[in-house]
C-alpha angles and dihedrals in degrees: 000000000000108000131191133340099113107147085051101053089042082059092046077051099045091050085054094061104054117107106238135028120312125180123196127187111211125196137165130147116277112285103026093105111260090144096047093053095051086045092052083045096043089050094076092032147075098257147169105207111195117166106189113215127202089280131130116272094256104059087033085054091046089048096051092040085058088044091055100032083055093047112052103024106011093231116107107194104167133284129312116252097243132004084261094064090050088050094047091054088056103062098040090065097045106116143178085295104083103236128204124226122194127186102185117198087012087173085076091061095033102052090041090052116012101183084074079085100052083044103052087049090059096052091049098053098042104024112013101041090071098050148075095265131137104197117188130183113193124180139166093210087096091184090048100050085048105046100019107041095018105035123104091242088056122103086226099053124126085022102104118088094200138351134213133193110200109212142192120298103256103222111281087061090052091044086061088067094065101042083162089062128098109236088256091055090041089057088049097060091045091047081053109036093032109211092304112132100200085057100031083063094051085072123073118204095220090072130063133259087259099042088050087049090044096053110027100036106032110025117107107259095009106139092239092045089089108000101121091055093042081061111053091046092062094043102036143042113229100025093177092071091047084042086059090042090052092056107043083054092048100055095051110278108133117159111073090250094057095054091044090052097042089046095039088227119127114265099239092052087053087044090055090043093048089053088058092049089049091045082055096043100253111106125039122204105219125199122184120281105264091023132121120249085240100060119126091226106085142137140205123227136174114258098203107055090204080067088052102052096036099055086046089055126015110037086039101052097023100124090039097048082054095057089039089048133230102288098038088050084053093046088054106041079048094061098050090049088109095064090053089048109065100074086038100067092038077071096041094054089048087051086049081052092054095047088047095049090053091051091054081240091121118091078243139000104265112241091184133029145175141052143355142203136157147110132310118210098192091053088031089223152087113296133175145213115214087200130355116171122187135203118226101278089041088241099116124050143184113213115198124191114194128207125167093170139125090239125087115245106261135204088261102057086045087058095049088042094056091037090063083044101054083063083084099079094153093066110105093183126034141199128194119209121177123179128182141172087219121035141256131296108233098252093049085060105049094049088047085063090057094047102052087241118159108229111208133180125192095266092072095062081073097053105080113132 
């Protein structure tokens, strides 16, 4: 069952209908469901499918040349003597029908032979330009995509006509793969697997968070039990470095100090390592909300929170989660779900904002959104912000408090709450946002009334229309 990604297969849909050629050029870290989209699109239209695989040009040519002989004319009749000649060929039997043509994983073809790129510039500009062709390029080397097919210093720049980066499900996506599941479980499996398809199926909502712990995560031979390893071998040189980084990130170390400390590696290497891992969209640099690019005061996370959770638990506590055994591990991971969560579902309820805003259901369309941190001079100490979001001129807010606990949200936490909010002096017009896993003490509700503070629970994350 194919699940989500509407708006971008009503803009696959909306390409196709164009009346002359498009080319758009589609990337998204491995995993995240590229394939499965522009199958789900191929499937209604006339469409040659070739997905390129880490061969030589030759056989990757005399694939191709098959994929495109049996497509448009159903002969195969051997390979063509160069990529030109494929291309050619394209572009000969493209009719009145517009046709698709999709080249997956094109960095296998294009770092084996680089000249695919100076070719392909020059059939678009003299044969395919005039004619009814949807190219797409998709590839899962980001950095690759970016710098290599889109840069300036690329043959094939200025050729697309649009791009597109499919990203991970946020978690309402994610939520639609376990219908069985109560909206908290349904959290916990995003807060493990992340919004990545390929992980999100591995799960199966009759069994329970452990079991699918136990079964899909632990156990020898199972496809998660080493999948974020697996990955990075196949993407980076020197893993162990980007294992350590992982780690120290995972456990709880954010400012670049702090990593290079916990990992005894020199900060400027770790900052040079970092910088790979964000070019590959797994790691994010966050700065405070408000705050330039350029401040000072920045921190590193984990984008995939299966990388997260995998390097906090299982790369750090393999060899003791073998002695304990499969379903004690997941007992035990189980039971410490609610530490990995909290930052978690401060993502998830900023996930819940953006959907409102785009919906107009906000008291304003956020500018600017995230986290902040600073320093409170009335407490003289560190605070924090779960959420802020800002409008343009930074007069009007949005404050978020977070809590994915047992424990019902008490007066004192409310005051704390407003206190870190009062910092913000400038604000001319506040919002009070509070969302918990639990629910609300009396008094905090009462006192909520007279505020003006919106009181959410995690079912209404759920309850978008």
């Amino acid at each position: 069952m194919f699940i989500g990604r509407h708006s971008e297969l009503k803009r696959l849909e909306e390409l196709y209908c164009s009346d002359g050629f498009e080319f758009l050029v589609m990337y998204g870290r491995r995993r995240v469901g590229k394939t499965s989209l522009l199958r789900e699109y191929a499937g209604t239209h006339k469409t040659i499918f070739f997905s390129a695989q880490e061969k030589n040009d030759s056989l990757n040519l005399a694939d191709f040349s098959r994929c495109v002989q049996t497509a448009l004319t159903g002969d195969d009749f051997g390979a063509f003597r160069d990529w030109e000649a494929a291309f050619h060929y394209v572009g000969d039997h493209a009719g009145s029908e517009k046709v698709t043509l999709i080249i997956d994983e094109f960095p296998f073809i294009a770092q084996e032979n680089p000249t695919v790129k100076s070719i392909l510039q020059h059939i678009i500009d003299h044969q395919w330009s005039q004619k009814k062709i949807f190219l797409i390029l998709c590839g899962s080397s980001v950095s690759f995509m970016i710098i290599e097919v889109m840069g300036y210093k690329s043959p094939l720049y200025g050729r697309s006509t649009t791009r597109m980066e499919v990203e991970p499900f946020d978690y309402l996506d994610s939520a639609a793969f376990y219908p069985e599941y109560n909206h908290i479980d349904q959290l916990l499996a995003y807060g493990i697997l992340g919004g990545i398809p390929c992980y999100l199926q591995r799960f199966n909502d009759q069994r329970t968070i452990a079991e699918n712990i136990q079964q899909e995560i632990l156990r020898t031979g199972s496809f998660l039990k080493d999948e974020p390893q697996l990955l990075l071998k196949m993407e980076l040189r020197e893993p162990a470095v980007y294992n350590s980084i992982f780690e120290a990130i995972a456990s709880g170390a954010s400012h670049m100090n702090d990593i290079a400390l916990r990992i005894k590696e020199d900060s400027g290497k770790c900052s040079r390592y970092i910088a790979t891992l964000k070019e590959i969209r797994l790691v994010n640099k966050i700065t405070p909300c408000g705050e330039s690019e350029s401040t000072k005061r920045t921190i590193y996370q984990i984008t995939d929170n299966f990388y997260t959770f995998w390097y906090r638990y299982i790369f750090a506590n393999r060899s003791y989660y073998e002695l304990l055994g499969e379903e004690e591990a997941a007992q035990e991971i189980t039971a410490d779900l609610s530490n990995l969560m909290g930052a978690v579902f401060e993502q998830v309820c900023q996930q819940y904002l953006v959907r409102m805003a785009k919906a107009r259901k906000l008291p304003f369309v956020p500018f600017k959104m995230g986290k902040w941190w600073g320093n409170n001079p009335a407490k003289r100490r560190q605070d924090d912000i779960d959420i802020l979001a800002l409008d343009r001129t930074g007069n009007r807010a949005i404050f978020c408090e977070c809590k994915f606990r047992n424990e019902l949200f008490d007066m004192q936490e409310y005051r704390d709450f407003m206190a870190a909010c009062a910092i913000f002096t400038q604000v001319k017009e506040s919002h009070y946002y509070l969302f918990v896993k639990s629910g609300y003490t009396k008094d905090v509700q009462e006192q909520a009334t007279v505020d003006g503070v919106n009181l959410l629970t995690v079912n209404d994350l759920f309850s978008i229309e």
